[in-house]
Each structure stands twice: as C-alpha cells, then as structure tokens.
C-alpha positions, 0 to 999 in steps of 0.5 A: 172374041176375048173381052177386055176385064180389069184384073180384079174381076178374076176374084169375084166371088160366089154370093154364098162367100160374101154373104158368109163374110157379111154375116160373120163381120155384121152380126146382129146388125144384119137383120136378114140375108137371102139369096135367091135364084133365078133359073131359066134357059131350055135346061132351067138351070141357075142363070144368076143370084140376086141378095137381098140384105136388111140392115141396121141404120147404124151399120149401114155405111159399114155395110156399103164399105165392107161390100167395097172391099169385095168389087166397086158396088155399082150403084143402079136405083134407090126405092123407097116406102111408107112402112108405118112407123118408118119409111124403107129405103131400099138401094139397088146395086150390084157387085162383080159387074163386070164379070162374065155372065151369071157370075154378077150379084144383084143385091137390094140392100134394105134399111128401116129409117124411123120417122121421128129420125128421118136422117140417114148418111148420104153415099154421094161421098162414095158413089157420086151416082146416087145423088138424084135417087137420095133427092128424090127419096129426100123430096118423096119421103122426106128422109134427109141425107147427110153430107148430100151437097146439093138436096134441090127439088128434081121432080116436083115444080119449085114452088111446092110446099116442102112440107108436103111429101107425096109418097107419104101415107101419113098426115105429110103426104097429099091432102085430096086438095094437093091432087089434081086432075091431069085427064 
C-alpha cells in the first residue's frame, strides 16, 4: 500500500549533507556537530541518525532558518537546564519527517543563554507550536522570549511569586520554605 508524501520528501537529504551545509555556512557560530547512530533489528544495522548541534545565540534564529530550507523543521519539545553560569536551552525537532522510515533526522539543537542576559528570540513566529515549551523554559528557568505574544504562567498556580523560578539551582530558585510536602 503506497503512502500519500508531499513532493518534496523526494529531496531528503542524509545527516552528513546537512551537516556538511551547516558547517560550511556556520562556521564558528557552531560550537559542536555530532551525529549518532542507532542500530537495532536482528542484522543491528543503522535503524536512524539523530544531530546533536550547539550554537551561538546570535546565530541561532539563523540556524533554525537555514534548517528551514532543507524540510519544514518539526518542532517536538524544548528542554532546559541550570548550567551554572547560564542555562542551556535545548529544542527537540525533527527534519524529513515525513519521509520513509530511517530516512528522518532527529536533531537536538543546543543553545548556552548567559544569566546576566536571560533573553533569547522567540520561534512562535515560525513554528507556532513552541509556544507552551518557551512558557515553561520562561516560567522554570526564567529566560525571556522575545516577540512570545502571550508569556502567562501555564504550570505553576497564579499567585506564584514570579521571582522565584523552580529549575533554578541558584539563589532564584525554591528556598526549603518554597517546597511543600505533597505525600
């Protein structure tokens, strides 16, 4: 039975192309590229690849615009985390979709956010369907996203003290008064 495709799933490309593009057109602003494989199946051969890219905030709407070029970049879940000095923001998405199987790339793209500069530029232009995920990294972690049209509280009750953020490992995050016991 023959799948319905769109026309330009014909074009996907292998991980090693788009990460060739990348890192000719990024350069520096590209502080790692990996690609990882996973095997599986009774021959344990390559079932898919998954690339895992840091970037430059500056770079990084370029980033996402460039990926655009190659396939509509499907946006799955954004992961965040207290690194010390700045919290790493990491989008789940991936490209060729909705090709035939093995022939998708997972990609996690990664991007260090200073804390003195909690700012980053919002997708909800692009891909309407990161708007809960940068509210959450918003309301967690407390990175502001910039041109997110609605940045209400989605996970914590509406009187919260905004000030606090509860992923933080700093002095932002929940003091031992801040946590209750829920057993």
């Amino acid at each position: 039975m023959s799948r319905c495709k769109p026309e330009y799933v014909k074009d996907s490309k292998k991980p090693e192309e788009v990460a060739g593009c990348l890192q000719e057109r990024f350069k520096d602003a590209l502080e790692s590229l990996e690609i990882r494989e996973y095997k599986g199946g009774i021959s344990n051969e390559v079932q898919y690849k998954d690339m895992y890219l840091k970037v430059k905030r500056e770079k990084f709407l370029d980033l996402i615009d460039t990926l655009m070029t190659f396939d509509f970049l499907h946006f799955q879940v954004m992961s965040g985390n207290d690194d010390g000095d700045v919290v790493t923001l990491n989008y789940h998405c991936t490209l060729f979709r909705s090709s035939e199987r093995g022939k998708e790339i997972g990609l996690c793209i990664s991007v260090a956010v200073p804390k003195d500069d909690l700012r980053m530029p919002s997708l909800w232009g692009r891909i309407p369907g990161v708007e809960y995920s940068e509210r959450e990294m918003r309301e967690m972690l407390g990175v502001d996203f910039e041109g997110l049209p609605n940045k209400g509280l989605i996970f914590l009750p509406e009187d919260w003290d905004e000030d606090i953020k509860p992923w933080r490992r700093d002095d932002t995050g929940p003091s031992p008064e801040d946590v209750r016991e829920l057993s």
